[in-house]
N, CA, C and O atoms as CSV, one atom per row, in Angstrom:
chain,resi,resn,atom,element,x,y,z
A,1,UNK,N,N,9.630,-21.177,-39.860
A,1,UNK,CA,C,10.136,-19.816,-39.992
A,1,UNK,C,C,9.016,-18.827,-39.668
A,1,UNK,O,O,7.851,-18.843,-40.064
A,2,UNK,N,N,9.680,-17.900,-38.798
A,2,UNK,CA,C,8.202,-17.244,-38.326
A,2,UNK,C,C,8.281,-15.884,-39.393
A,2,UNK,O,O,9.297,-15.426,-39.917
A,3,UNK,N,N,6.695,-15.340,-39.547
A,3,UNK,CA,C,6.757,-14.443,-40.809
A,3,UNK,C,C,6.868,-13.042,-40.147
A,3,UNK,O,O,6.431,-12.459,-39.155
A,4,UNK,N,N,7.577,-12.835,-41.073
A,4,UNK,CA,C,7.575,-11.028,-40.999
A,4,UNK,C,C,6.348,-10.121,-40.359
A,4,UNK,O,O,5.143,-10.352,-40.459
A,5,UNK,N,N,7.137,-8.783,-39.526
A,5,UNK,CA,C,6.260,-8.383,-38.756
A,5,UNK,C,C,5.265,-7.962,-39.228
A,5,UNK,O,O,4.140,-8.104,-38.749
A,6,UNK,N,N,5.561,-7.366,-40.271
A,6,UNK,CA,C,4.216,-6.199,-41.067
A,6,UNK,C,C,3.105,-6.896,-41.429
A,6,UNK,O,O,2.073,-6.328,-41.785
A,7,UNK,N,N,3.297,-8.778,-41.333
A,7,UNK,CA,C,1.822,-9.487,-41.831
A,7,UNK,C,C,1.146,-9.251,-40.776
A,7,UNK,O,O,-0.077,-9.328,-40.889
A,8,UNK,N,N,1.710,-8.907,-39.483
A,8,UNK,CA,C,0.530,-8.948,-38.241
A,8,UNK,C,C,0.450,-7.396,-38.434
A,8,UNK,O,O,-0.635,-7.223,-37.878
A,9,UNK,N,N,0.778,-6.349,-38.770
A,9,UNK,CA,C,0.287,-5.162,-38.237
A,9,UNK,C,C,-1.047,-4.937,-39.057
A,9,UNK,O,O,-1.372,-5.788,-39.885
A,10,UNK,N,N,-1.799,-3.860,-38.858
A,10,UNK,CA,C,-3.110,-3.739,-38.847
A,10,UNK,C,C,-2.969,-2.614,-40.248
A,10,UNK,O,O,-2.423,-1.514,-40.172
A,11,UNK,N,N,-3.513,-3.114,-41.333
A,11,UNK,CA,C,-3.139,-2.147,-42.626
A,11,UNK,C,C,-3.805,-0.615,-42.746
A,11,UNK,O,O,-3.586,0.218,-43.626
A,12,UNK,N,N,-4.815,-0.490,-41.415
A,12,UNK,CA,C,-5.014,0.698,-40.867
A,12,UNK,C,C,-4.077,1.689,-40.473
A,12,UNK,O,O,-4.213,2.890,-40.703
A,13,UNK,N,N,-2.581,0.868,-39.537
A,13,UNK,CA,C,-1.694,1.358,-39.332
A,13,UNK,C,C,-0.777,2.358,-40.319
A,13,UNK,O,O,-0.104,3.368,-40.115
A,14,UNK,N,N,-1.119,1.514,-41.542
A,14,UNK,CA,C,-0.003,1.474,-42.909
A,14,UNK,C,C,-0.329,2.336,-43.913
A,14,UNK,O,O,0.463,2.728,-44.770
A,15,UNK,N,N,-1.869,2.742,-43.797
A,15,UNK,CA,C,-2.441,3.021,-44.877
A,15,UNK,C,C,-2.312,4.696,-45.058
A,15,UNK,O,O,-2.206,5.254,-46.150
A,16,UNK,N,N,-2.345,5.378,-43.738
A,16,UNK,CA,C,-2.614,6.733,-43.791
A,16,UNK,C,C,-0.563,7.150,-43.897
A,16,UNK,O,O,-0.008,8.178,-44.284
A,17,UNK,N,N,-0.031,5.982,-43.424
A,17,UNK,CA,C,1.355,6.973,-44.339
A,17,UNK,C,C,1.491,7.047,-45.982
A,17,UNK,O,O,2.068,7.907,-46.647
A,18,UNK,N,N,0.482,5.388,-46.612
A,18,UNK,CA,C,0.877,5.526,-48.153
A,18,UNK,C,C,-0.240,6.994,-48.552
A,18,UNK,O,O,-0.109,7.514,-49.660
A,19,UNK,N,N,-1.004,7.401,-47.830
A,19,UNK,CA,C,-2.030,8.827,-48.670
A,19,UNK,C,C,-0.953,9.902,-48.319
A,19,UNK,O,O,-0.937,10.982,-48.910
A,20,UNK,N,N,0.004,9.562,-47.281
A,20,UNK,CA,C,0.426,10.863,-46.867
A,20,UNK,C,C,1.770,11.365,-47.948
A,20,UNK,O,O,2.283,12.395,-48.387
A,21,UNK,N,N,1.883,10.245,-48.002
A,21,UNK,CA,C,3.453,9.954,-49.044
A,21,UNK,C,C,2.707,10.752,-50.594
A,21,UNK,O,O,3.281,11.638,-51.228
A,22,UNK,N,N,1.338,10.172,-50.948
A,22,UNK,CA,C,1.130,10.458,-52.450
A,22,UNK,C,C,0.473,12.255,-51.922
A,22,UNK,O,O,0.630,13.268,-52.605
A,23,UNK,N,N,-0.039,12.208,-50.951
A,23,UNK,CA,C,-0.186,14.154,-50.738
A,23,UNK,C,C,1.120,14.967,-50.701
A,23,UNK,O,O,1.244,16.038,-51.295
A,24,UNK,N,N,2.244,14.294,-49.845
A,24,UNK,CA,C,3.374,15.292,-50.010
A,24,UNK,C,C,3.810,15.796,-51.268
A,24,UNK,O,O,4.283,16.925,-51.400
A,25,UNK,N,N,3.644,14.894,-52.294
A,25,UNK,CA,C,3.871,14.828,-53.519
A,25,UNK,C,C,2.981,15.604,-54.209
A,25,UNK,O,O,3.557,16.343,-55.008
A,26,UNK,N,N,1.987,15.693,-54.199
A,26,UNK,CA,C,0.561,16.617,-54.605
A,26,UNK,C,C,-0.226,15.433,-55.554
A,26,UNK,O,O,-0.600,15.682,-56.700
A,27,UNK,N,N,-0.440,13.943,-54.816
A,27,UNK,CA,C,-1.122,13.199,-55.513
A,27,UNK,C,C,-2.283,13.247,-54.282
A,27,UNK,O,O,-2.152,13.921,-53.261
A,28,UNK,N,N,-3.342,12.467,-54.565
A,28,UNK,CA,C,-4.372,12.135,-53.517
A,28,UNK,C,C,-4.835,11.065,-53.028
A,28,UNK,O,O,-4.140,10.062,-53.189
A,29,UNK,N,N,-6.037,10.935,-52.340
A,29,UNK,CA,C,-6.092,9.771,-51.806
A,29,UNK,C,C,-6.232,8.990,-52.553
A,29,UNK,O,O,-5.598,7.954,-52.754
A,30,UNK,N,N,-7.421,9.587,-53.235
A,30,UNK,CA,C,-8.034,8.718,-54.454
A,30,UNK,C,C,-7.323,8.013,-55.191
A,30,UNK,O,O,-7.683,6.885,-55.530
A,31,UNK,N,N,-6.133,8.578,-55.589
A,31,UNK,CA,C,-5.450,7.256,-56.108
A,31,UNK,C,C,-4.639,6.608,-55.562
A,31,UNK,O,O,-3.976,5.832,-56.251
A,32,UNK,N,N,-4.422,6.686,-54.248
A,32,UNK,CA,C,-3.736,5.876,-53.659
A,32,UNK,C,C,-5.122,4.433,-54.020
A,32,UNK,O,O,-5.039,3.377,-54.647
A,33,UNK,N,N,-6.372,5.153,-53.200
A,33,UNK,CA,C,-7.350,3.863,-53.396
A,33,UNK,C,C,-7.631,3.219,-54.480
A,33,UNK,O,O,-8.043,2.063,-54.387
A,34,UNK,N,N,-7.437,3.945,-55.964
A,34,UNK,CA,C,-7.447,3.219,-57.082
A,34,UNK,C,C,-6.452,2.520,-57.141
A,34,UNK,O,O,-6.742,1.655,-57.967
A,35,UNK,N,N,-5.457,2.343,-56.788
A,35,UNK,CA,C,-4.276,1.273,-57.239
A,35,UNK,C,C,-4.570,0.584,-56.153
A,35,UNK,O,O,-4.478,-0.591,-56.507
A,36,UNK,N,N,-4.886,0.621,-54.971
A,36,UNK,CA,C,-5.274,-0.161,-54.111
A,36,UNK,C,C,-6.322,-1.530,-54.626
A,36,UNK,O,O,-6.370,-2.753,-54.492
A,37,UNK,N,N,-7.115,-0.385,-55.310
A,37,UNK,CA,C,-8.323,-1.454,-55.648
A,37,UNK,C,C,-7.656,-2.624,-57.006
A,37,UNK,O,O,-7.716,-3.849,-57.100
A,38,UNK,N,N,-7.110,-1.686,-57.808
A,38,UNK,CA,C,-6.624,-2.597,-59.163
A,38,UNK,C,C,-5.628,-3.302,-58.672
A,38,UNK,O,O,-5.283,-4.108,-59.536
A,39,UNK,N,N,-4.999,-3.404,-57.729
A,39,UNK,CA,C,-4.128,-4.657,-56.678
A,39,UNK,C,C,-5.187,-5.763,-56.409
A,39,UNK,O,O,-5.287,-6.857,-56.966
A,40,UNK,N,N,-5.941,-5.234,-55.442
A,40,UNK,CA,C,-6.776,-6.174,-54.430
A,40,UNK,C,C,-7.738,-6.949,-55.176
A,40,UNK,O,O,-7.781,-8.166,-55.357
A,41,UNK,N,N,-8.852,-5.610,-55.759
A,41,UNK,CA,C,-9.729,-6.028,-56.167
A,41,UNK,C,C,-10.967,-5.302,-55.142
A,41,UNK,O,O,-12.161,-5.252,-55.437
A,42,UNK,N,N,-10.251,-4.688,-53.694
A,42,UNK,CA,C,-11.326,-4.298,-53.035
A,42,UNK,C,C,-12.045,-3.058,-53.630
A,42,UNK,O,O,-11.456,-2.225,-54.320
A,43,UNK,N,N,-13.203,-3.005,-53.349
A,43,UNK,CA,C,-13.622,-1.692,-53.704
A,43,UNK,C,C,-13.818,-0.188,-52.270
A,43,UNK,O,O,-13.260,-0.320,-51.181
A,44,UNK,N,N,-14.288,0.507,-52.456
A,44,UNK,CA,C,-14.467,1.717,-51.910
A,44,UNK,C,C,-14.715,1.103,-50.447
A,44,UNK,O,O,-13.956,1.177,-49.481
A,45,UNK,N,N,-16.084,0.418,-50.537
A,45,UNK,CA,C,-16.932,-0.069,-49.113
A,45,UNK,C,C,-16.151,-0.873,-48.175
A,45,UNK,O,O,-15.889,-0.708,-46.983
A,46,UNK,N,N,-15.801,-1.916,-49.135
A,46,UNK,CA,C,-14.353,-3.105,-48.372
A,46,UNK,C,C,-13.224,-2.547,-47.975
A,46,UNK,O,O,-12.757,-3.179,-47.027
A,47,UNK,N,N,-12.692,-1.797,-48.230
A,47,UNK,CA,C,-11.597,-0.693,-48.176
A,47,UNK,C,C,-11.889,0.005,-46.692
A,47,UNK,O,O,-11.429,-0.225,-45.573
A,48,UNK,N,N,-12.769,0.869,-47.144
A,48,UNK,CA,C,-13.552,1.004,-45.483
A,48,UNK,C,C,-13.950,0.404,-44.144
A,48,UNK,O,O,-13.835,0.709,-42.957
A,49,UNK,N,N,-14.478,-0.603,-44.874
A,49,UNK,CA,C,-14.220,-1.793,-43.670
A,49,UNK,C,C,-13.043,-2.393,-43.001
A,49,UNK,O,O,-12.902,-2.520,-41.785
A,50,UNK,N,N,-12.034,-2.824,-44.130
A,50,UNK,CA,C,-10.791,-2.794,-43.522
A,50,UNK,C,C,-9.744,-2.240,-42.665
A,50,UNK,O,O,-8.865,-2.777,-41.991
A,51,UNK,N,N,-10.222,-0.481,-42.963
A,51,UNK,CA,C,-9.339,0.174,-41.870
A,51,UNK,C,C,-10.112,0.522,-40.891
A,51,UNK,O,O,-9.576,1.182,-40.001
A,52,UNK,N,N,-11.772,0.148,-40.737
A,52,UNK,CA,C,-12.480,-0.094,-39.754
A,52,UNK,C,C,-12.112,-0.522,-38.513
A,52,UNK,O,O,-12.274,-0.168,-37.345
A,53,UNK,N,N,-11.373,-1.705,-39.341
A,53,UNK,CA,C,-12.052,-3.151,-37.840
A,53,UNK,C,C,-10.730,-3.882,-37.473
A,53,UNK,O,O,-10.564,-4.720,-36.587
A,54,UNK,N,N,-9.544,-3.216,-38.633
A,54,UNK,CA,C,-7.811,-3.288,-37.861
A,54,UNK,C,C,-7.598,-4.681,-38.833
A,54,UNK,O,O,-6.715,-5.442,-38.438
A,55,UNK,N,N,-8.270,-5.038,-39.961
A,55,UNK,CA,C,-7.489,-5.749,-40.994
A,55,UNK,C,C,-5.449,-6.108,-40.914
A,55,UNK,O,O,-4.548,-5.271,-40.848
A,56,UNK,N,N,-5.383,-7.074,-40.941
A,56,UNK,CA,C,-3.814,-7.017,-40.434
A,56,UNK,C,C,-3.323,-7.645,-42.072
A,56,UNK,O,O,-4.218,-8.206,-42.703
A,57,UNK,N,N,-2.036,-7.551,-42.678
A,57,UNK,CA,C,-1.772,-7.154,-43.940
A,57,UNK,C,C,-1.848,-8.828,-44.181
A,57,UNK,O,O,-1.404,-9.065,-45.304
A,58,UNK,N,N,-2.103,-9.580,-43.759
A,58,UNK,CA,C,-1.792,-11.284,-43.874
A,58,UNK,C,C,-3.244,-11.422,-44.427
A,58,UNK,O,O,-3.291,-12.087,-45.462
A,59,UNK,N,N,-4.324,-10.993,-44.017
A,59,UNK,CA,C,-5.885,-11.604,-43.892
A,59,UNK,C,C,-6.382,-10.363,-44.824
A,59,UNK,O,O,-7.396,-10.544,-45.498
A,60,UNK,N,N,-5.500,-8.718,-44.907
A,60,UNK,CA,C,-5.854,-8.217,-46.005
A,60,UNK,C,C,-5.502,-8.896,-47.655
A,60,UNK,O,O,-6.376,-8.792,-48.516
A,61,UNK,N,N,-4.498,-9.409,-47.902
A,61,UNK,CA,C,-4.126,-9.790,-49.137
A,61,UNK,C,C,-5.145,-11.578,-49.121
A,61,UNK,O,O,-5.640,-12.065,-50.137
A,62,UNK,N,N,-5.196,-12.065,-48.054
A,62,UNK,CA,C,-5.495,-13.466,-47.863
A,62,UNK,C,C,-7.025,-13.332,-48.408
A,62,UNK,O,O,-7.574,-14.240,-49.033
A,63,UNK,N,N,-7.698,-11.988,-48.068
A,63,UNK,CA,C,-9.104,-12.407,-48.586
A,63,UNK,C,C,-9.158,-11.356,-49.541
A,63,UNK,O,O,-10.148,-10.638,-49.686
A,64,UNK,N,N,-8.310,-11.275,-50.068
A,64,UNK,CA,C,-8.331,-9.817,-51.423
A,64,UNK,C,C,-9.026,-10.450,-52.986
A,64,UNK,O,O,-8.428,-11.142,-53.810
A,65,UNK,N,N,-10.700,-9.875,-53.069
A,65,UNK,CA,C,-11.313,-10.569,-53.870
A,65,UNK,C,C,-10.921,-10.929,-55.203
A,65,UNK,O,O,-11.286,-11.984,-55.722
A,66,UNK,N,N,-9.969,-9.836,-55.942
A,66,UNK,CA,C,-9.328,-10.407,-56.655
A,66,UNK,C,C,-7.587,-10.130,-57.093
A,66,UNK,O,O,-7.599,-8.913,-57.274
A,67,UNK,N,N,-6.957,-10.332,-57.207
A,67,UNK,CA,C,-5.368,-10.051,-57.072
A,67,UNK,C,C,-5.669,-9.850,-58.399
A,67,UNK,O,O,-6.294,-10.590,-59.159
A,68,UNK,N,N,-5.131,-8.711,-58.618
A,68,UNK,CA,C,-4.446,-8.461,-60.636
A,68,UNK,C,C,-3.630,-8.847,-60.814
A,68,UNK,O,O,-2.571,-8.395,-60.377
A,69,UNK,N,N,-3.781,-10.337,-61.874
A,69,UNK,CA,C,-3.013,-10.933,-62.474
A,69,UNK,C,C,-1.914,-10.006,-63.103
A,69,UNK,O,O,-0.894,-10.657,-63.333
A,70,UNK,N,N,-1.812,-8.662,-63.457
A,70,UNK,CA,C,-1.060,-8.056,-63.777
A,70,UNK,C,C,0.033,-7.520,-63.283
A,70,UNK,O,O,0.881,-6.820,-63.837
A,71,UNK,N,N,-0.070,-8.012,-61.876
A,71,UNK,CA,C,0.561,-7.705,-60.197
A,71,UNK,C,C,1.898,-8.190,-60.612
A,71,UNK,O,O,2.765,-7.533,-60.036
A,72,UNK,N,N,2.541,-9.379,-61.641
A,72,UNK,CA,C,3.705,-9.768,-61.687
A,72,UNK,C,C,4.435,-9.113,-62.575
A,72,UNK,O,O,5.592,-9.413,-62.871
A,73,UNK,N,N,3.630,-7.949,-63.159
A,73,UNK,CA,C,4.815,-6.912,-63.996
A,73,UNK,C,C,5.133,-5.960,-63.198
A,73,UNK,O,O,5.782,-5.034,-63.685
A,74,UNK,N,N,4.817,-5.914,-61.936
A,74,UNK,CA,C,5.418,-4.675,-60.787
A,74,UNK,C,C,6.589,-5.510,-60.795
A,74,UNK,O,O,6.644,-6.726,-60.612
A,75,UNK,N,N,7.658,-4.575,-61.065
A,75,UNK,CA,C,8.738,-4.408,-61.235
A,75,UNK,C,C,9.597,-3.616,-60.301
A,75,UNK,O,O,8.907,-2.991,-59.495
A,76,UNK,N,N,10.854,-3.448,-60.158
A,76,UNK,CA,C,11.686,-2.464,-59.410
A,76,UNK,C,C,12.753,-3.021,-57.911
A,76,UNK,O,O,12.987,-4.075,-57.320
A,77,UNK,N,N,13.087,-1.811,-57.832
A,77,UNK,CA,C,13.213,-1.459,-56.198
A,77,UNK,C,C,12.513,-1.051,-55.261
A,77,UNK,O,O,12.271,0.156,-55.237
A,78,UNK,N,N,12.057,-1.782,-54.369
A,78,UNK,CA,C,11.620,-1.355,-52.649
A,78,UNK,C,C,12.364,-1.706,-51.556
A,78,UNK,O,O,12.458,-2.871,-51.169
A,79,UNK,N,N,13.212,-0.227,-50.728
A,79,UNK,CA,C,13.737,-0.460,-49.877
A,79,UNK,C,C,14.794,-1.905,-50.200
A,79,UNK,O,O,14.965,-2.950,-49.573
A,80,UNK,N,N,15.448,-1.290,-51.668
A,80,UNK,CA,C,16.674,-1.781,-52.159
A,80,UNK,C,C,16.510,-3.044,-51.764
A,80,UNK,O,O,17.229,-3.509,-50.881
A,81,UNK,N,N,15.560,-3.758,-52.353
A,81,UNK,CA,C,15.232,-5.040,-52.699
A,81,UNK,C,C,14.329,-5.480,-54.416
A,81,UNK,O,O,13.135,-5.255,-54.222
A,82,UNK,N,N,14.472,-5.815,-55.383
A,82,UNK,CA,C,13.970,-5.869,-56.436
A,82,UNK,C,C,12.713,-6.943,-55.891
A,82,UNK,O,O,12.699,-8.042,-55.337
A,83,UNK,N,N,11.669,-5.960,-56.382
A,83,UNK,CA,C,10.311,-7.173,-56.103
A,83,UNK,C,C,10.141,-7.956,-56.656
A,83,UNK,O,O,9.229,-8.659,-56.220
A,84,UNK,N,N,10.718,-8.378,-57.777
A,84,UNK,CA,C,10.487,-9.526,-58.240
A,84,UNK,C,C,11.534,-10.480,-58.187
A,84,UNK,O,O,11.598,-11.622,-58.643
A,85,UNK,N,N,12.228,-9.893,-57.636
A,85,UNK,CA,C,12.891,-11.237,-57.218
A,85,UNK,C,C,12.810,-11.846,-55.406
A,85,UNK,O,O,13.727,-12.455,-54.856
A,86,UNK,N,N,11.418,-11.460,-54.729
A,86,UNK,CA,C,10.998,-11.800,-53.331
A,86,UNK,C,C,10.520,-12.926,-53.942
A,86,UNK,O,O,9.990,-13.051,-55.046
A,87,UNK,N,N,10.904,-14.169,-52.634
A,87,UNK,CA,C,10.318,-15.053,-52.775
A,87,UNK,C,C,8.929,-15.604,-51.901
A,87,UNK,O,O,8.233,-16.510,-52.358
A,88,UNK,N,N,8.723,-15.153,-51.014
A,88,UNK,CA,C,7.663,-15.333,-49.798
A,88,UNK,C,C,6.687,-14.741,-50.560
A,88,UNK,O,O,7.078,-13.656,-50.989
A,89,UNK,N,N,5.424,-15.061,-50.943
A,89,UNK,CA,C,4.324,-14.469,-51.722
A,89,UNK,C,C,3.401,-13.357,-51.171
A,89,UNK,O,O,2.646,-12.747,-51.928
A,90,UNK,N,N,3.466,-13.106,-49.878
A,90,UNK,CA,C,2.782,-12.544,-49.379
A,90,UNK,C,C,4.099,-11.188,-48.933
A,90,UNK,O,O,3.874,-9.983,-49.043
A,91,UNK,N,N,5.081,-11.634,-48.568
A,91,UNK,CA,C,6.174,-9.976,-48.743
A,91,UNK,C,C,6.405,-9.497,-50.388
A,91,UNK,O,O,6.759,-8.353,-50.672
A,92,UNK,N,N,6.137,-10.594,-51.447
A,92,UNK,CA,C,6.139,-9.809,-52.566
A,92,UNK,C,C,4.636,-8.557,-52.408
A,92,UNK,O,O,4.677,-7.334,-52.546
A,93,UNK,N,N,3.072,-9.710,-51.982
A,93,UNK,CA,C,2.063,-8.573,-52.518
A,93,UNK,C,C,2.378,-7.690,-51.392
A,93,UNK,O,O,1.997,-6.612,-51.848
A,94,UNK,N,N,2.927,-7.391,-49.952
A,94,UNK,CA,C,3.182,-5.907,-49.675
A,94,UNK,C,C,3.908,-5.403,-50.800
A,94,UNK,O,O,3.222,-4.970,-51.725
A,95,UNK,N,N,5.175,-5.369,-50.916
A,95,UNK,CA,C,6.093,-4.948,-51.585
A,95,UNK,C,C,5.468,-4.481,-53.324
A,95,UNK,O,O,5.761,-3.572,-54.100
A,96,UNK,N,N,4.619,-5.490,-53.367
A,96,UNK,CA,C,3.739,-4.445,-54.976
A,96,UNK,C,C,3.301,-3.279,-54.675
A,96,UNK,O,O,3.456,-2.195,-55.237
A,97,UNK,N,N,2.488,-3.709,-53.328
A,97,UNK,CA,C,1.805,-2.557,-52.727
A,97,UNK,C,C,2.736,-0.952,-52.812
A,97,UNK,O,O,2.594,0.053,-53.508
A,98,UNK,N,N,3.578,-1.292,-51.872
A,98,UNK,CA,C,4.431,-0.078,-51.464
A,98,UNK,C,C,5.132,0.649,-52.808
A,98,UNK,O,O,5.311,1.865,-52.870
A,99,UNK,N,N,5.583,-0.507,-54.117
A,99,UNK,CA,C,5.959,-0.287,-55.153
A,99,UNK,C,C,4.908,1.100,-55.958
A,99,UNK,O,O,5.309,2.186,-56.376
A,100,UNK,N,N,3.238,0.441,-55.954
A,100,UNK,CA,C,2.625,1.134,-56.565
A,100,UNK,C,C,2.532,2.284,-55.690
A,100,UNK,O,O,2.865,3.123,-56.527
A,101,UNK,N,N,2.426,2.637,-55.134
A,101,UNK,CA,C,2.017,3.989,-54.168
A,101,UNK,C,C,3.086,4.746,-54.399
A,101,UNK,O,O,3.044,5.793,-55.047
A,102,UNK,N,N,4.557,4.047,-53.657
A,102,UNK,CA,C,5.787,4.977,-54.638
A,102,UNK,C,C,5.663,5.725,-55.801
A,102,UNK,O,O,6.065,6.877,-55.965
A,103,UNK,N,N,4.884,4.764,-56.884
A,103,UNK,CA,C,4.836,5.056,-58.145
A,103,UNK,C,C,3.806,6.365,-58.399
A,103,UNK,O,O,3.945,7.206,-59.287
A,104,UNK,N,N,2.799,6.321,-57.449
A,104,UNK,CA,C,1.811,7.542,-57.633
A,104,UNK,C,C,2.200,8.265,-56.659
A,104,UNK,O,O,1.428,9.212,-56.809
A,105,UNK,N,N,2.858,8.541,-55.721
A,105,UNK,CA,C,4.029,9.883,-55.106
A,105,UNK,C,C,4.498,10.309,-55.900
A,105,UNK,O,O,4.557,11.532,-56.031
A,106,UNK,N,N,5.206,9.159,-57.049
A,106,UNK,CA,C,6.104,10.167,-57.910
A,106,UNK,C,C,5.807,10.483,-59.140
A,106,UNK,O,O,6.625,10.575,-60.055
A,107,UNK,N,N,4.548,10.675,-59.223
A,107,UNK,CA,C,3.453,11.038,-60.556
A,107,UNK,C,C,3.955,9.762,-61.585
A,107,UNK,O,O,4.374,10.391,-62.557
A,108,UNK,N,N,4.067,8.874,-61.775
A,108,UNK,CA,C,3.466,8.298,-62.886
A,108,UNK,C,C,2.543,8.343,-63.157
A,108,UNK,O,O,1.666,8.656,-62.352
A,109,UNK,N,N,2.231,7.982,-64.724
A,109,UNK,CA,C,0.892,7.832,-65.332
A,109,UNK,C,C,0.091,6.375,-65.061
A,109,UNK,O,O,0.317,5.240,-65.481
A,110,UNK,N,N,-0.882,6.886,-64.225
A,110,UNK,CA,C,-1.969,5.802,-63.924
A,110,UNK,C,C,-1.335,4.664,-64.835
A,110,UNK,O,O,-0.473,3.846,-64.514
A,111,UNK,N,N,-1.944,4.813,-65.978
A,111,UNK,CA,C,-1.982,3.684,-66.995
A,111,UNK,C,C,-0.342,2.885,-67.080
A,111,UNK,O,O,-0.205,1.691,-67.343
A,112,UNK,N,N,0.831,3.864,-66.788
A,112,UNK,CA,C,1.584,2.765,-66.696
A,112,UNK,C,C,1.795,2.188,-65.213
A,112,UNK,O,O,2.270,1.061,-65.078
A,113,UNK,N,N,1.390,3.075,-63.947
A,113,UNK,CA,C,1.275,2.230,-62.353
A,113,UNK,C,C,0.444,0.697,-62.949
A,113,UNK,O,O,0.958,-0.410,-62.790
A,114,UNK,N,N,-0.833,0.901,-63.605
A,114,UNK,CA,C,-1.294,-0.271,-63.638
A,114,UNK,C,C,-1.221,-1.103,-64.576
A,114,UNK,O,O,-2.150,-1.756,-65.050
A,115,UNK,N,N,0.086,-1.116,-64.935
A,115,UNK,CA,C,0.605,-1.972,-66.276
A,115,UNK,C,C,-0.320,-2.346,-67.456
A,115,UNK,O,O,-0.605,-3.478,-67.847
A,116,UNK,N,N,-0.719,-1.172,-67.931
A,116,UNK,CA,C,-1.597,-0.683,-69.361
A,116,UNK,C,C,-3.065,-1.807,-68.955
A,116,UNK,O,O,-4.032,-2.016,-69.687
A,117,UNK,N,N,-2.902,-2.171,-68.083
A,117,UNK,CA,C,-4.607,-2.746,-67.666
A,117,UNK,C,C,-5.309,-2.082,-67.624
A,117,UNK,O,O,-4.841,-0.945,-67.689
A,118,UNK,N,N,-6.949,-2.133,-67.488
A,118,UNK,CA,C,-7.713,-1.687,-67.545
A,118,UNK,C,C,-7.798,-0.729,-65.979
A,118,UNK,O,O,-7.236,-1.021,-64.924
A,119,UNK,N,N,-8.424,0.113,-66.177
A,119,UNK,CA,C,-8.597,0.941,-65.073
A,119,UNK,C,C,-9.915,0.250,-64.066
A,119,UNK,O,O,-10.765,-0.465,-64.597
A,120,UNK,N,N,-9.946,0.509,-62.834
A,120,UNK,CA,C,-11.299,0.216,-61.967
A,120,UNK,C,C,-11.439,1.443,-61.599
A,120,UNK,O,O,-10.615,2.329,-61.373
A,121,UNK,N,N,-13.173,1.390,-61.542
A,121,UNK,CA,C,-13.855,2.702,-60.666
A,121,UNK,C,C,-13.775,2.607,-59.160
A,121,UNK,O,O,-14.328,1.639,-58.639
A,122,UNK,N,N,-13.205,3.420,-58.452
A,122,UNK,CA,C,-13.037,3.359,-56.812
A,122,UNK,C,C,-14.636,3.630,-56.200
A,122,UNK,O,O,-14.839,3.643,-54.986
C-alpha cells in the first residue's frame, strides 16, 4: 500500500500555513513552535534545520528525538476524521500535529493543548 502524499512533502511546505493559521487568529509563532517541540521533542535549532534543508513529514516524525508520550491523549476531529481512531502511525502523528495547532488558532490554554504535561522551553 503506497503511503499518503503529505509523508513525502517537505514540512517546510506545511509549516508556514500552521503559523499563518495561529496569526490569523492572533496566536504566534512561538507557539506554534512550542507545541511543535512538546510533540517532537525538537528544539529551536533542529526546527531550523528542518525547514532548512526540505525535511519531508516521514523522516520529520521518523527522527523526532522524542515523541510525547502524552501524544495519545490528542483527541478529536481533523478534517472530520477522529485522531484517535487513525490507524497508520505516522497519519495519526501528522494528524496530532494539525490537531494541536488547530488547538492554538483557537486559543486554548497551553496547558490543556499539552495535556497538563509539563511545558518545554522553545
Amino acid at each position: 500500500m503506497a503511503g499518503h502524499r503529505i509523508f513525502t512533502t517537505s514540512f517546510a511546505s506545511v509549516y508556514p500555513h500552521y503559523v499563518a493559521k495561529a496569526e490569523r487568529k492572533g496566536h504566534t509563532k512561538a507557539e506554534v513552535d512550542h507545541v511543535i517541540s512538546w510533540l517532537t521533542g525538537y528544539d529551536a535549532a533542529a526546527l531550523e534545520r528542518i525547514l532548512a534543508d526540505g525535511t519531508d513529514f516521514e523522516t520529520f516524525f521518523g527522527q523526532a528525538p522524542a515523541m510525547n508520550p502524552n501524544a495519545s491523549l490528542i483527541t478529536g476531529r481533523i478534517c472530520g476524521i477522529r485522531v484517535e481512531e487513525i490507524e497508520d502511525p505516522l497519519m495519526k502523528q501528522v494528524r496530532q500535529l494539525d490537531k494541536i495547532v488547530d488547538e492554538v488558532a483557537a486559543g486554548k490554554k497551553m496547558t490543556s493543548i499539552l495535556r497538563g504535561g509539563d511545558t518545554v522551553s522553545s
